[in-house]
C-alpha positions in Angstrom: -69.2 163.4 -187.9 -70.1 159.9 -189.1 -69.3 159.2 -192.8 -71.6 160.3 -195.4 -73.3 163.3 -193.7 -73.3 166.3 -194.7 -74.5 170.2 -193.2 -75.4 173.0 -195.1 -77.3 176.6 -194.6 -79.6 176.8 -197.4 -80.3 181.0 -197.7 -84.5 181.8 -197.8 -86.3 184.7 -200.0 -86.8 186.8 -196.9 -83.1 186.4 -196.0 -83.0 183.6 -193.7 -81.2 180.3 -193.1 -82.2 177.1 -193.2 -79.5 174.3 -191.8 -79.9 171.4 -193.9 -78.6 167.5 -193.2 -78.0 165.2 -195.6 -77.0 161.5 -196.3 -76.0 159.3 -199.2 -77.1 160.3 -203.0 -79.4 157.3 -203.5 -80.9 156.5 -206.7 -84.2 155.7 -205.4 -85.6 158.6 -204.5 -85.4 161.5 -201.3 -87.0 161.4 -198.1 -87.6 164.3 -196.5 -88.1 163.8 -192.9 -89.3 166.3 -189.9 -87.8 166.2 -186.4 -90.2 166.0 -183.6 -90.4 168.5 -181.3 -87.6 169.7 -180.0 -85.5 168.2 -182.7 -82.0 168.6 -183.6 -79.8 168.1 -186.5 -77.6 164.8 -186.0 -76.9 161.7 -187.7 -78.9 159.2 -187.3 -77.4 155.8 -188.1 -81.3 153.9 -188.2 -82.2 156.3 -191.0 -78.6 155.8 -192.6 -79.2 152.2 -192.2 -82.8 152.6 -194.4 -81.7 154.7 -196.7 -78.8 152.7 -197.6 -81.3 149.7 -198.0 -84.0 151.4 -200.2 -81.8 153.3 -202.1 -82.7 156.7 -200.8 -81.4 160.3 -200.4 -81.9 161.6 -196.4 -82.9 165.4 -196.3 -83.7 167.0 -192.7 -84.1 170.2 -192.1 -83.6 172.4 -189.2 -87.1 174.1 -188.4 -86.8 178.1 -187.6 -85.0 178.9 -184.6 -83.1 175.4 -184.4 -79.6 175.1 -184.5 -78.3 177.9 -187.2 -82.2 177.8 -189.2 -82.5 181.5 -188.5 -86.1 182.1 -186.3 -89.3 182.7 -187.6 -91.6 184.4 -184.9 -95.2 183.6 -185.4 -94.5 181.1 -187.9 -97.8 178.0 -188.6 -97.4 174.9 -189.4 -98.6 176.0 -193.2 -95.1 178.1 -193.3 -93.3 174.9 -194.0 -94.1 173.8 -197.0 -92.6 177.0 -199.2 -88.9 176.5 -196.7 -89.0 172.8 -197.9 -89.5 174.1 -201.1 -86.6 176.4 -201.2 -84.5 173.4 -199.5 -85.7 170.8 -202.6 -84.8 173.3 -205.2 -81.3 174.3 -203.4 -80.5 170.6 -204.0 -82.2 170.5 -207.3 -85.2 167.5 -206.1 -88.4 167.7 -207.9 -90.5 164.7 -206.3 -90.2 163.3 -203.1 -91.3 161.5 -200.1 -91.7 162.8 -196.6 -92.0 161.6 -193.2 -91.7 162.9 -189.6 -93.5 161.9 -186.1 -94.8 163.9 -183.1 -94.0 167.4 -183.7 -92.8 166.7 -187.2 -96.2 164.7 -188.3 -98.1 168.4 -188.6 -95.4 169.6 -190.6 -95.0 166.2 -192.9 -98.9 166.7 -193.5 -98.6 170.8 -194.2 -96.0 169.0 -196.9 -98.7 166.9 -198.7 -101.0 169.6 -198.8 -99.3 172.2 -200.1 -96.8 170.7 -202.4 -99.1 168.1 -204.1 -97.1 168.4 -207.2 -94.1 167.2 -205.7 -94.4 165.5 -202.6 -95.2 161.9 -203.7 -96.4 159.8 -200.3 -96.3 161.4 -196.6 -95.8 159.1 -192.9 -97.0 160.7 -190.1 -96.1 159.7 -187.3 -97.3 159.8 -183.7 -99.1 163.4 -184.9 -101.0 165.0 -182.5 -104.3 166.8 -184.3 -105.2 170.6 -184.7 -106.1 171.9 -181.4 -109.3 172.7 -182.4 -110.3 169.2 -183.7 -114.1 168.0 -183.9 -115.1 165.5 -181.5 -111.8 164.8 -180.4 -110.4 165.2 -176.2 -107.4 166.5 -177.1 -105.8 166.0 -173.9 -107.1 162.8 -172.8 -104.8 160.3 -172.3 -101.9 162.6 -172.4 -98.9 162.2 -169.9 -99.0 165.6 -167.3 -96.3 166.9 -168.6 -97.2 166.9 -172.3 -100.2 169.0 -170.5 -98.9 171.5 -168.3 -96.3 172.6 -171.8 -99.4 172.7 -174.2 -101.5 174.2 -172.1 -99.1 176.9 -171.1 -98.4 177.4 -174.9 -102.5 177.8 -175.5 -101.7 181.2 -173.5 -99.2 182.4 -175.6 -95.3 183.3 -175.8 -95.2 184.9 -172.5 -96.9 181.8 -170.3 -94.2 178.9 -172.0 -91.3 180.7 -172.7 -90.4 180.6 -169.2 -91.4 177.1 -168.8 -89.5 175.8 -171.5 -86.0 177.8 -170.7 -86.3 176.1 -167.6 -86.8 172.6 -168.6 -83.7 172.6 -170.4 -81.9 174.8 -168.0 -79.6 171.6 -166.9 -79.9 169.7 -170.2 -76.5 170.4 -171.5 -75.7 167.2 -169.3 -78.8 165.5 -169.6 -78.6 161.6 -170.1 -81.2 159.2 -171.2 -82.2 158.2 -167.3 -82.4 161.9 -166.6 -85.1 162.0 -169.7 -87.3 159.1 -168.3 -87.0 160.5 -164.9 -88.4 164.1 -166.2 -91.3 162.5 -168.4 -92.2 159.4 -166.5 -95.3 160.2 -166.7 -95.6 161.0 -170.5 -93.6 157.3 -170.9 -95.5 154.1 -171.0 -92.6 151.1 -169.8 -92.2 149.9 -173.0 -90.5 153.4 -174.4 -88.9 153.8 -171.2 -87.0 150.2 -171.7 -86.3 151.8 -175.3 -84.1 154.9 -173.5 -82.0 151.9 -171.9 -80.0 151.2 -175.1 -78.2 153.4 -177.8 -81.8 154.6 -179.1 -81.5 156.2 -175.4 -78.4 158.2 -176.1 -79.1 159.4 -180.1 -82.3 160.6 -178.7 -80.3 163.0 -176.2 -77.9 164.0 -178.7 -80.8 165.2 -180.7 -82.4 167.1 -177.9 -79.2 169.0 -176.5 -79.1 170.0 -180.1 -82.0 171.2 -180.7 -81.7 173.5 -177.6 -77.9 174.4 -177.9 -78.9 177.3 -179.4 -81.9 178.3 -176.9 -85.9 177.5 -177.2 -86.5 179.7 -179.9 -87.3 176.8 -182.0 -89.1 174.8 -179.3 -91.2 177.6 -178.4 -92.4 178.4 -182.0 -93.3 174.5 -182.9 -95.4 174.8 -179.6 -97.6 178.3 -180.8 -97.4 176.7 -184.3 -99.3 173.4 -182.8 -101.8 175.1 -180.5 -102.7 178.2 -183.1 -105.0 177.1 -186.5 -102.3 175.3 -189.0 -102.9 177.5 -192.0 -104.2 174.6 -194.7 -107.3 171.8 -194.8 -106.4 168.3 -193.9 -109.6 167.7 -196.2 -107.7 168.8 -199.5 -105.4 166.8 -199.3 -104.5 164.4 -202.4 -101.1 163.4 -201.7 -101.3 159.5 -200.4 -100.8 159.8 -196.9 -100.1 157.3 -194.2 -100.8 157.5 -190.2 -98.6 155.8 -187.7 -99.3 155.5 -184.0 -99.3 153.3 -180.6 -101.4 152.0 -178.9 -99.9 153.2 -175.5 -99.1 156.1 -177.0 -99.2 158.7 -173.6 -97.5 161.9 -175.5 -100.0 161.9 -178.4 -102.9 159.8 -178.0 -103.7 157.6 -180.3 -106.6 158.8 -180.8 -105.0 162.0 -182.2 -104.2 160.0 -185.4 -107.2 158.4 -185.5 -108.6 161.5 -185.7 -106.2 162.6 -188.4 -107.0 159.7 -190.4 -110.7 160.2 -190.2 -109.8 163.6 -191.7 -107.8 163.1 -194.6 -109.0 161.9 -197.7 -107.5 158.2 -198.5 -105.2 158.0 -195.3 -104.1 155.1 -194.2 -104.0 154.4 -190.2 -101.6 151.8 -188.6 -102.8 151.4 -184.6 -99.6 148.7 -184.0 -100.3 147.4 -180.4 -98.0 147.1 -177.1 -96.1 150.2 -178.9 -95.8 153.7 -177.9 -94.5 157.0 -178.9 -91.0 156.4 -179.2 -90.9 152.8 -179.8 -93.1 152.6 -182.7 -91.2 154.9 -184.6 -87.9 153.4 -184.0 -88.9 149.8 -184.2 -91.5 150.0 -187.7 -88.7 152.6 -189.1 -88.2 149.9 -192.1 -91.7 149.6 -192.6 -92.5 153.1 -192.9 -90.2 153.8 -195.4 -91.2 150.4 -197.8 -95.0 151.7 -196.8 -93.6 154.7 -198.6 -92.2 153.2 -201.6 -95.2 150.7 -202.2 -97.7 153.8 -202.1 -95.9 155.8 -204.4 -95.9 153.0 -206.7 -99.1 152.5 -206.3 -99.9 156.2 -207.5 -97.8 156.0 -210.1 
């Protein structure tokens, strides 16, 4: 494993597991970030690179049912906030910052609503919005695949369970090409171009580990996303910041315009000529000074 990273299980008042990652023991500050969905546990040099530069402590954790974070059956998207907590206070961090796209940006924003107290400034990123937003088309502009999974998760367990297990059937193997091949249709050209270089191959050592394990994990975020989240966007006080693209065809854009329409104070960044995975690799330093300068700015 590259230098400076570090695993842990961290144990859970109901007696489960959380499998923690860390990096570095910066000065400035932790950053608590959320895979997307399915996300694994691996090092991930961009986010050592930042860290190192701003001073900060990486945290990710593994969601329930990734990797060794023990399952959680029927879990929402509310249910993260008290596991982060127990995480924070395993490695004794009061305050901190938290940030996390696609199927992470739900969870980031479950974060700043429930632990206002602690969690200083969220990033989401990519997020799509409840399922049962006002107003909002939730499936326009969605690639077919991103479609046919959600839509199969809207009818439960039993309907994407099957689907998912064979999706990643063959994906102990699976390469970056094999990934644009399977989701051309979720993938505008300028995030397929960004599975052409080593972004390509970090992003498939993610996903094989996310799923080395089984769906378990993938198939709860997916009934967690498509069932009410368990808190109001409305409360929330923390400063939070929305991050999308404009050829976004995962997640909409409009999702987080949406989003930001919803939450008190939030910030929306619409960055042009960008989609889902290449906005949040390319503004990846931005995000995290955006970070810092609105925590200062509530302080």
């Amino acid at each position: 494993m590259a230098e400076g990273w570090e695993y842990d299980l961290v144990p859970m008042p109901d007696g489960r597991v959380t499998e923690i990652l860390t990096y570095g023991t910066g000065t400035a500050g932790t950053l608590l970030c959320h895979a997307g969905t399915p996300g694994g546990l691996v090092p991930r040099a961009p986010f050592a690179k930042v860290c190192d530069e701003f001073g900060l402590r990486y945290v990710m954790a593994g969601r329930p049912g990734y990797g060794k974070s023990s399952p959680r059956p029927g879990r929402v998207m509310a249910d993260i906030a008290e596991d982060m907590a127990c995480v924070l206070d395993h490695l004794g961090v009061d305050t901190f910052l938290t940030m996390g796209g696609s199927g992470g940006g739900p969870h980031v924003l479950a974060c700043a609503a429930l632990l206002p107290e602690r969690c200083e400034a969220a990033a989401a990123l990519v997020s799509p919005a409840p399922i049962d937003a006002d107003g909002l088309d939730y499936y326009a502009g969605m690639g077919p695949e991103n479609v046919e999974e959600w839509k199969l998760a809207e009818q439960g367990r039993a309907a994407v369970e099957p689907w998912l297990k064979k999706t990643v059937a063959g994906w102990g193997e699976i390469t970056a090409a094999d990934f644009v091949a399977a989701y051309h249709g979720a993938l505008p050209p300028v995030d397929r171009e960004l599975c052409t270089t080593e972004y390509g191959d970090l992003m498939m050592s993610w996903l094989r580990k996310a799923t080395s394990t089984g769906v378990e994990g993938w198939l709860e975020d997916d009934l967690a996303l498509v069932t009410p989240w368990g808190f109001d966007l409305g409360s929330i006080t923390t400063p939070v910041t929305i991050w999308t693209g404009k050829l976004d065809q995962m997640v909409s854009y409009e999702h987080c315009v949406w989003l930001a329409r919803a939450i008190p104070g939030a910030d929306l960044h619409v960055i042009a000529e960008h989609g889902h995975l290449s906005v949040q690799h390319v503004y990846l330093p931005d995000i995290v000074e955006d970070l810092l300068r609105t925590r200062r700015r509530r302080s």
